[in-house]
PATORRO-525877 format. One line per field, with one value per residue (C-alpha): residue in three letters; x, y, z. Coordinates in steps of 0.5 Angstrom, whole numbers, plus 500, padded with zeros to 3 digits. Layout:
<rs>
res = Ala ...
xx = X ...
yy = Y ...
zz = Z ...
</rs>
This chain:
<rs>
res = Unk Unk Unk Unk Unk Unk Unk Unk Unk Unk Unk Unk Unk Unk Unk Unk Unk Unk Unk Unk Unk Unk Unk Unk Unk Unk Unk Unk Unk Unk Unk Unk Unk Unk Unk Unk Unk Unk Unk Unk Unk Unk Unk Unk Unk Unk Unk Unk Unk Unk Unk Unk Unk Unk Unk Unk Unk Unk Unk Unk Unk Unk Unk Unk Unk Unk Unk Unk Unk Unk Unk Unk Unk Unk Unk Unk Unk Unk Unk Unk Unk Unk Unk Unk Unk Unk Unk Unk Unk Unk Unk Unk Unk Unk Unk Unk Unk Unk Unk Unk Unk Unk Unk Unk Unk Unk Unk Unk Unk Unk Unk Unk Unk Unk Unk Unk Unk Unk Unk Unk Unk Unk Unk Unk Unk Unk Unk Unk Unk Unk Unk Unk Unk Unk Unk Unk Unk Unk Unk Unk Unk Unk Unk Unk Unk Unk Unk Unk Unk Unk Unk Unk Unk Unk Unk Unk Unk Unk Unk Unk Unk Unk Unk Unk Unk Unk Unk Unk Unk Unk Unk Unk Unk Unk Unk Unk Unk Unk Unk Unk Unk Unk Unk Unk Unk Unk Unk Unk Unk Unk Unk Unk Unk Unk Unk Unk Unk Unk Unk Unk Unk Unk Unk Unk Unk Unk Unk Unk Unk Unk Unk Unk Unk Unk Unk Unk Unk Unk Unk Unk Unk Unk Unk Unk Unk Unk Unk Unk Unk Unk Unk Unk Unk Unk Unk Unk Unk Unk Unk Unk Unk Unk Unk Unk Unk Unk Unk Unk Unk Unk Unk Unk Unk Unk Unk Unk Unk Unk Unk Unk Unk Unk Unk Unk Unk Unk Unk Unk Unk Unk Unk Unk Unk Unk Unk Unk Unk Unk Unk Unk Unk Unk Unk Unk Unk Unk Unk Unk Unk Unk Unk Unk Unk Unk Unk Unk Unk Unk Unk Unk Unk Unk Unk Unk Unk Unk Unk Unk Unk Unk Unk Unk Unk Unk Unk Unk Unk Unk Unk Unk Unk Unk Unk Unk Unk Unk Unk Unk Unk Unk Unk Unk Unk Unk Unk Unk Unk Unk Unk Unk Unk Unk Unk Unk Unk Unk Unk Unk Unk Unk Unk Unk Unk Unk Unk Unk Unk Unk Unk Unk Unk Unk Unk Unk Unk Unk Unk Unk Unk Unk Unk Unk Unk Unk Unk Unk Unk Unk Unk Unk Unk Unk Unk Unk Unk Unk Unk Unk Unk Unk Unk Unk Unk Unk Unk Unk Unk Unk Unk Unk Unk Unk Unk Unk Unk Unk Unk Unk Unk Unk Unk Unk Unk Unk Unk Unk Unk Unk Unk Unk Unk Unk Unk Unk Unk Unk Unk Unk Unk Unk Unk Unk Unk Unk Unk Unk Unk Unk Unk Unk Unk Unk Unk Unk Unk Unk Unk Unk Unk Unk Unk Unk Unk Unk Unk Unk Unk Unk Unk Unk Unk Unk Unk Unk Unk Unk Unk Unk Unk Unk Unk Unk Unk Unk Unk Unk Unk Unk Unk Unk Unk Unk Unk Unk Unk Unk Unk Unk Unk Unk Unk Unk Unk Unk Unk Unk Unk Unk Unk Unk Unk Unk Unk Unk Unk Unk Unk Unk Unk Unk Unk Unk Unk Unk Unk Unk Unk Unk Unk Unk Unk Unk Unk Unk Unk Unk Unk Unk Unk Unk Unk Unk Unk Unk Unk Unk Unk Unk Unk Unk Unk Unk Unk Unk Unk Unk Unk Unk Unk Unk Unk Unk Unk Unk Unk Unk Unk Unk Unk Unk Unk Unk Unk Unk Unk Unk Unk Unk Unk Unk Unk Unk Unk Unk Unk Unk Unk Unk Unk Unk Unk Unk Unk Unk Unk Unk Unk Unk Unk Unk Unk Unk Unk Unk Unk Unk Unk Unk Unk Unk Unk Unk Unk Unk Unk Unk Unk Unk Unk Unk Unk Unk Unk Unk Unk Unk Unk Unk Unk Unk Unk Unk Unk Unk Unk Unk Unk Unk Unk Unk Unk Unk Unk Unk Unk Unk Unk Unk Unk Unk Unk Unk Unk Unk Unk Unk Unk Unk Unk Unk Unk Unk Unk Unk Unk Unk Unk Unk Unk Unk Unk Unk Unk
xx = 818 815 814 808 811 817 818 825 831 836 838 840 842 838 833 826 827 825 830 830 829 829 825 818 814 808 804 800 800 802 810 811 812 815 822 822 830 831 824 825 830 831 829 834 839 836 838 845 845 843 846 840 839 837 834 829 822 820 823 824 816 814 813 814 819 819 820 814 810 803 804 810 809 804 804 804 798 794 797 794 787 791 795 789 785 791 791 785 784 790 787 793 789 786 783 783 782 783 786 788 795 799 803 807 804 807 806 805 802 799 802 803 811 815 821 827 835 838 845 849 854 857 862 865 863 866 874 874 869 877 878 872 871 879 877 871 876 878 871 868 861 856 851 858 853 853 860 860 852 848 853 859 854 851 859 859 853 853 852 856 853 850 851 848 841 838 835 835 836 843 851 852 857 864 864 865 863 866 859 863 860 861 868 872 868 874 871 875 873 873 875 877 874 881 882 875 878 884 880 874 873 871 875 870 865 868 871 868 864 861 855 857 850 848 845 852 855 850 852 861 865 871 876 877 883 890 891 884 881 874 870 865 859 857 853 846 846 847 850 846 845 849 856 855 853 859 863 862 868 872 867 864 872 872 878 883 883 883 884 888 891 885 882 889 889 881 881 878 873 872 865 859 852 845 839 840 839 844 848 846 845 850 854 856 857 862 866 866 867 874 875 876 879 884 884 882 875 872 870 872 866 859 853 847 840 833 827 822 815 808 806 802 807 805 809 809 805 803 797 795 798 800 806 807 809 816 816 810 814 820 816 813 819 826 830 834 829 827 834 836 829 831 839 838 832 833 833 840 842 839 832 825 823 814 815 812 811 810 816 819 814 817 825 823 821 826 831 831 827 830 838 836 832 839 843 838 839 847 845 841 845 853 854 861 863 868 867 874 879 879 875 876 879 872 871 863 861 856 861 866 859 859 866 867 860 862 868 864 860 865 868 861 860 866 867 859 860 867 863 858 853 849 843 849 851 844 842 848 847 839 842 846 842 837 842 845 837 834 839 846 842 835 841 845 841 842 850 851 848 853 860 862 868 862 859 865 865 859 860 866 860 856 861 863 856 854 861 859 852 853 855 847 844 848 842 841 848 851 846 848 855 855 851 856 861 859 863 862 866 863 862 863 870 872 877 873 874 880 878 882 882 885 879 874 877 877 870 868 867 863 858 856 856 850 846 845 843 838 836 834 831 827 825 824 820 814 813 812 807 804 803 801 806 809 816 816 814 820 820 823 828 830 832 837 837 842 848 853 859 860 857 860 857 857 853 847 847 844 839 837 837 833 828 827 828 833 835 838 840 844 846 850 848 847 840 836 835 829 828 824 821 819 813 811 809 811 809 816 816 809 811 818 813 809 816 817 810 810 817 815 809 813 817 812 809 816 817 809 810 818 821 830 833 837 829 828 821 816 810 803 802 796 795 796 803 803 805 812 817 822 827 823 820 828 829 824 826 832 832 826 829 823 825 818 813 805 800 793 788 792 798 801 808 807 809 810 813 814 807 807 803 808 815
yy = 507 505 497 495 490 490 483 482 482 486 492 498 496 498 495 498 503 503 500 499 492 490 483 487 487 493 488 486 491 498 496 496 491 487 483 478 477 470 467 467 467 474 477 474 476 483 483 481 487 492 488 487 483 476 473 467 467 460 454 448 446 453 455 462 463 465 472 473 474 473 467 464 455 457 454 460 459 459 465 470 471 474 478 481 482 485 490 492 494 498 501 499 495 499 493 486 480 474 473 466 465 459 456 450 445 438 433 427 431 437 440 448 449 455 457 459 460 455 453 449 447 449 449 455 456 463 461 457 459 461 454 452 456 454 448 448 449 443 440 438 440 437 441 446 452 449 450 458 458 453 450 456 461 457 456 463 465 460 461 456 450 447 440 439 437 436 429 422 418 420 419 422 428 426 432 432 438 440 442 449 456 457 462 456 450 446 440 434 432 424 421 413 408 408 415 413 408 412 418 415 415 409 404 398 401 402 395 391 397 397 400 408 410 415 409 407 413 417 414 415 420 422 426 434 436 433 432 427 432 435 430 432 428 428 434 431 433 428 429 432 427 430 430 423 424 428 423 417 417 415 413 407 405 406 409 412 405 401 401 408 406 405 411 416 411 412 420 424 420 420 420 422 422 425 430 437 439 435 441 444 437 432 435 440 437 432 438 441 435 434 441 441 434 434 440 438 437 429 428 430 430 431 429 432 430 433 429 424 427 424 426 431 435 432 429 421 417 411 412 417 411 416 413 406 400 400 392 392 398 394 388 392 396 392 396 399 403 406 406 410 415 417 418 423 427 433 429 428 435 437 439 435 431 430 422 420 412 415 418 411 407 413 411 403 405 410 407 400 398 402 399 392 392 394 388 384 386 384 378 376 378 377 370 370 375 377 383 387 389 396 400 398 402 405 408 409 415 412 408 414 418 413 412 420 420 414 417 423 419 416 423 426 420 420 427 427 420 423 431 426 429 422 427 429 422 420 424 422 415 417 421 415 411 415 417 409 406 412 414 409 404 405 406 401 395 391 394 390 384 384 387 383 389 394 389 389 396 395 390 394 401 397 393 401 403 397 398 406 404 399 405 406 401 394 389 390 393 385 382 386 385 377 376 380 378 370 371 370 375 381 388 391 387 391 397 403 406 410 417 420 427 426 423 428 433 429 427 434 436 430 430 438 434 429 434 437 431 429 437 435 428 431 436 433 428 433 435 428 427 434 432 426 422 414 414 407 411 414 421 425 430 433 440 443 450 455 450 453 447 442 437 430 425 421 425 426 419 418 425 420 413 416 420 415 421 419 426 431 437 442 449 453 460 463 463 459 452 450 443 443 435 434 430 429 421 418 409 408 411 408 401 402 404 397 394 397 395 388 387 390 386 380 382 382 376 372 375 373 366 365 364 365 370 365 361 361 361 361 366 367 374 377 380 387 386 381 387 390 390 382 386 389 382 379 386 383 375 377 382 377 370 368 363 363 367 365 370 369 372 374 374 368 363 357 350 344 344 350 352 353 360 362 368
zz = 527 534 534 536 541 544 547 543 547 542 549 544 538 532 529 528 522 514 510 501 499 491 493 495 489 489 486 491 498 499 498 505 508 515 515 520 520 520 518 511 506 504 510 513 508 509 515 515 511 514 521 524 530 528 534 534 538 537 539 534 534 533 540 542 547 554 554 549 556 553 548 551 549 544 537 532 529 534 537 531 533 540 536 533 538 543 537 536 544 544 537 533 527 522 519 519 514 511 505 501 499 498 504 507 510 513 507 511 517 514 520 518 517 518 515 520 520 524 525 519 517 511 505 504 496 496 498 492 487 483 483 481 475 473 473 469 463 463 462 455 456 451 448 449 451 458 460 460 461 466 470 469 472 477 479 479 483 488 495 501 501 507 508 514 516 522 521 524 517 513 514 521 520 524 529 535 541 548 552 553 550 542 543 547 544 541 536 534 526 526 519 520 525 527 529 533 537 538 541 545 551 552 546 548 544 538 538 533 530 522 522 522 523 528 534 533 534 538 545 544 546 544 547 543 546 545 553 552 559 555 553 546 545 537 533 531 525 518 512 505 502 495 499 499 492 490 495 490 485 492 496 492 492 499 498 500 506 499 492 491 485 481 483 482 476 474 476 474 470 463 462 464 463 465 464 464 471 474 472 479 482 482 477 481 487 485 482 489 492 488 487 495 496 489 486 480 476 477 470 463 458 460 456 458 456 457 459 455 456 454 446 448 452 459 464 463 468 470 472 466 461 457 454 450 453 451 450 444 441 441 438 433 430 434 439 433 432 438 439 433 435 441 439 433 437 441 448 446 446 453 451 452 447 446 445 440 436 429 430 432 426 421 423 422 416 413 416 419 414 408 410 411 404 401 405 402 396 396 399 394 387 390 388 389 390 395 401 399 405 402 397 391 385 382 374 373 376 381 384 384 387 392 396 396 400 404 406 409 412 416 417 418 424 427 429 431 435 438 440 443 438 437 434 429 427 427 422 418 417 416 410 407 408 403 399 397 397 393 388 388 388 384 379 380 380 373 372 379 378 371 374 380 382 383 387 391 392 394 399 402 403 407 411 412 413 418 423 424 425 430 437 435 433 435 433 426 425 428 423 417 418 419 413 408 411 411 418 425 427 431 428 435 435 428 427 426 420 417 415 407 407 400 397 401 397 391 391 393 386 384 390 387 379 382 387 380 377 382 382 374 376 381 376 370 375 377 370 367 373 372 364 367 363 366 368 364 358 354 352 347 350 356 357 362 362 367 369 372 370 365 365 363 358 364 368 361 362 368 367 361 364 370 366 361 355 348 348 353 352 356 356 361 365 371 372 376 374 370 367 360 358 350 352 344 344 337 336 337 344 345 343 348 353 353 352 359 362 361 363 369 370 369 374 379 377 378 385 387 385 389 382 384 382 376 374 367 366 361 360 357 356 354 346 346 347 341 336 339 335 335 338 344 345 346 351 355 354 356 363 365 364 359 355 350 351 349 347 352 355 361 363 368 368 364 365 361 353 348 345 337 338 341 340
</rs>
């Protein structure tokens, strides 16, 4: 085709022609379109495609250069209403119009920007891309998909990287330059303060020298040849700065002029963390740093984290004060909490979190709270008793349940923590937790307060349990420890605990046999509040239907403590579960039931008015419960530490002598 101006100095080379371009969209326009080689990043490639010429026609303020006759020294923009009217009057432009449309603009200035092609210096990515991609190999990437997804294809697709920057501020590039033109320019790379002194040409101005920024080192010269006859004078341009970035293993060591045993020692590093995008970022240019100087990765493992953002999704931001102030959360919920919320929540496996206080509340109370209620409990009914150095013997089937889940939860924790999967960890220790309150516990209560070996198994889990809790949560972890352990002593100064395979596999078995209890439990329990039926009230009989294995006496016990029934029955088969409850009352039953109740709100009136837990106490109870059979009313003597109990209006502790209405 014929331009439309031909001012471009290119002789005969060819250059105005129609040429296929994958990155011209038919969305808007007529899907033709000028390419302006090297204003713009695809044109640019384009051109060096198809072998364009690629000539600049402005200067570096966006001035036209001398030989555009008509518009030489004028600012670009200012030049397009010339451009138009030329046009017009050579009958040229069919139409023209304004049209709105992003653009860039000087953030400080507003000044109109354009993009050019300048000379840079480059690394060259392509010469080792084969070494970079070995060398991910050796890294353990945390989430795992990272190593052949994000920063594995980026190591495959990336360009050169140009670590040039045409700036003031920055770490000057060392580059020394002959005046000459470029095919006999000679260049001299500087790389100590030494080989500075050695090679300038005035070694006066380099004496005593230590600040390396360019208004130190503009003014040096230095000899490029060997011979020390060709004079160079700096390059202008600065480092990026993410060569200094990728430079900071060594360069925080200023080696290799100091420490070059502890950085050989120390290299590569064993760890590092940072949100996701640092894989085309940071980490990624000190894999090309160490890559290009060592021949080897930098790091060994690396966990990346997405980003924290506001509840509703939005970025967080001070002065939208869409997020809670950190130290009132701390307050109100302890830095444990906060701590356990964001390490189990998806921030920690490289996705953005919507932060949320309820999520924080949520983990005070099912956790923290849940956990410290247990401690309290083996605080207040231990007694004597002794923290074991290691698992005890065990024969009830709560106590052989409980040391196999023990053992998983070290196993559990311990492969989480060590893949770096604290998400995984933290949804390990939540679940303990739940299990030995909810369950081990609830079930456990009388039979520790009266068995001072199961007392020490239990010492012994939560010894166990606070050690793997304290990488996560430190504060409550050190607490807990101190206090079972009537010591001083420091959790984070204790061995982590050793995992048994043998008695994972035995206790495996025993895991399945009380999932089927809880299963029955937690059945049986929505019938009785379907039936309307008090779990304090005793009931006839349960059913279980469809058990696909022999279930042991000591297993039916727990079905029957739990549900409070007198009678189970279990049948073997292969369908589904199915619970069924003989809620059929009788006075027996009905008097049990008021047995029960009353105890429990002798329970609650000693734990109202701060009785011990070994304070005998006499009681004034109303009426009604005057009518339980003698052995009900020893039963309830007994499990609340009453040593008379008096008939009255309402129930209440009594002080002075044993009344004669009494029983």
């Amino acid at each position: 085709y014929e331009p439309l101006y031909t001012y471009l100095p290119i002789g005969d080379k060819k250059a105005y022609y129609v040429g296929a371009g994958d990155f011209v969209s038919l969305e808007e326009g007529t899907g033709l379109v000028h390419t302006a080689a090297i204003y713009g990043e695809d044109d640019y490639q384009f051109a060096q495609k198809l072998d364009l010429p690629t000539v600049p026609m402005l200067d570096e303020q966006g001035r036209y250069l001398d030989f555009v006759e008509p518009l030489k020294g004028i600012f670009f923009k200012k030049a397009e209403e010339w451009i138009v009217a030329d046009l017009i009057d050579r009958d040229l432009l069919l139409r023209a119009e304004k049209s709105v449309h992003s653009y860039p603009f000087c953030y400080r200035c507003e000044t109109p920007l354009y993009y050019t092609a300048v000379p840079a210096w480059f690394i060259n990515i392509q010469k080792m891309k084969t070494d970079l991609v070995k060398q991910n190999e050796n890294i353990n990437w945390y989430p795992g998909h990272l190593k052949k997804g994000r920063f594995g294809k980026g190591l495959a697709t990336a360009p050169d990287w140009n670590i040039s920057r045409s700036r003031y501020w920055g770490t000057p590039l060392p580059i020394w330059k002959c005046q000459m033109s470029n095919d006999k320019c000679q260049i001299r790379i500087i790389g100590s303060i030494e080989e500075l002194k050695k090679w300038a040409v005035d070694p006066q101005k380099v004496a005593g020298l230590t600040d390396i920024h360019r208004e130190f080192l503009d003014d040096i010269e230095v000899w490029v040849d060997d011979a020390k006859t060709i004079k160079g004078k700096r390059i202008p341009e600065v480092f990026d700065c993410w060569v200094e970035s990728g430079s900071m293993p060594y360069a925080a060591l200023h080696y290799p002029f100091e420490h070059k045993d502890l950085f050989e020692k120390t290299h590569p590093a064993q760890f590092i963390v940072e949100y996701i995008s640092q894989t085309r970022a940071w980490f990624y240019t000190l894999h090309v740093m160490s890559v290009a100087l060592f021949g080897k990765h930098t790091f060994e493992n690396a966990l990346t984290h997405g980003v924290i953002l506001a509840q509703d999704g939005s970025k967080m931001s001070k002065s939208k004060k869409n997020f809670p102030d950190p130290m009132k959360l701390a307050e109100a919920y302890g830095v444990d909490a906060l701590r356990f919320y964001l390490m189990g929540a998806v921030v920690m496996r490289a996705e953005n979190l919507n932060f949320s206080e309820s999520g924080v509340k949520e983990v005070y109370q099912n956790v923290m709270t849940r956990f410290w209620n247990v401690v309290a409990f083996f605080l207040l009914y231990r007694g004597q008793t002794s923290v074991p150095a290691g698992p005890p013997a065990a024969t009830h089937v709560l106590d052989r349940w409980l040391l196999g889940l023990t053992t998983k939860l070290v196993a559990d924790v311990t492969r989480g923590l060590d893949s770096y999967d604290t998400v995984a960890a933290c949804r390990t220790i939540a679940a303990f937790i739940d299990d030995l309150s909810t369950w081990y516990l609830r079930r456990s209560r009388t039979r520790l307060r009266d068995d001072a070996t199961a007392m020490g198994l239990f010492g012994w889990v939560l010894k166990t349990l606070v050690t793997v809790m304290a990488p996560v949560t430190p504060f409550i972890a050190e607490r807990a420890y101190q206090n079972i352990m009537n010591m001083t002593d420091c959790v984070h100064h204790t061995a982590w605990p050793e995992e048994s395979q043998e008695s994972r596999v035995k206790s495996q078995e025993l895991e399945e046999k009380m999932q089927l209890v809880r299963d029955v439990c937690a059945l049986g329990h929505a019938q009785r509040k379907a039936a309307g039926v008090a779990v304090r009230q005793p009931i006839k009989q349960c059913q279980i239907s469809n058990v696909k294995f022999q279930m042991e006496e000591e297993y039916i016990m727990l079905v029957r403590e739990e549900l409070n029934v007198k009678d189970v029955v279990v049948k073997t088969g292969e369908g589904e579960l199915a619970v069924m409850l003989d809620t059929t009352s009788s006075p027996e039953l009905e008097a049990e039931g008021k047995m029960r109740k009353l105890t429990r709100a002798i329970q609650l009136t000693r734990k109202e008015k701060g009785c011990t837990i070994d304070e005998r106490i006499r009681i004034e109870a109303p009426e009604e419960y005057k009518d339980l059979p003698t052995e009900l009313l020893a039963r309830v003597k007994k499990e609340t530490l009453a040593d008379e109990i008096v008939w009255g209006s309402s129930l209440k502790l009594l002080t002075g002598s044993t009344s004669s209405s009494s029983s």
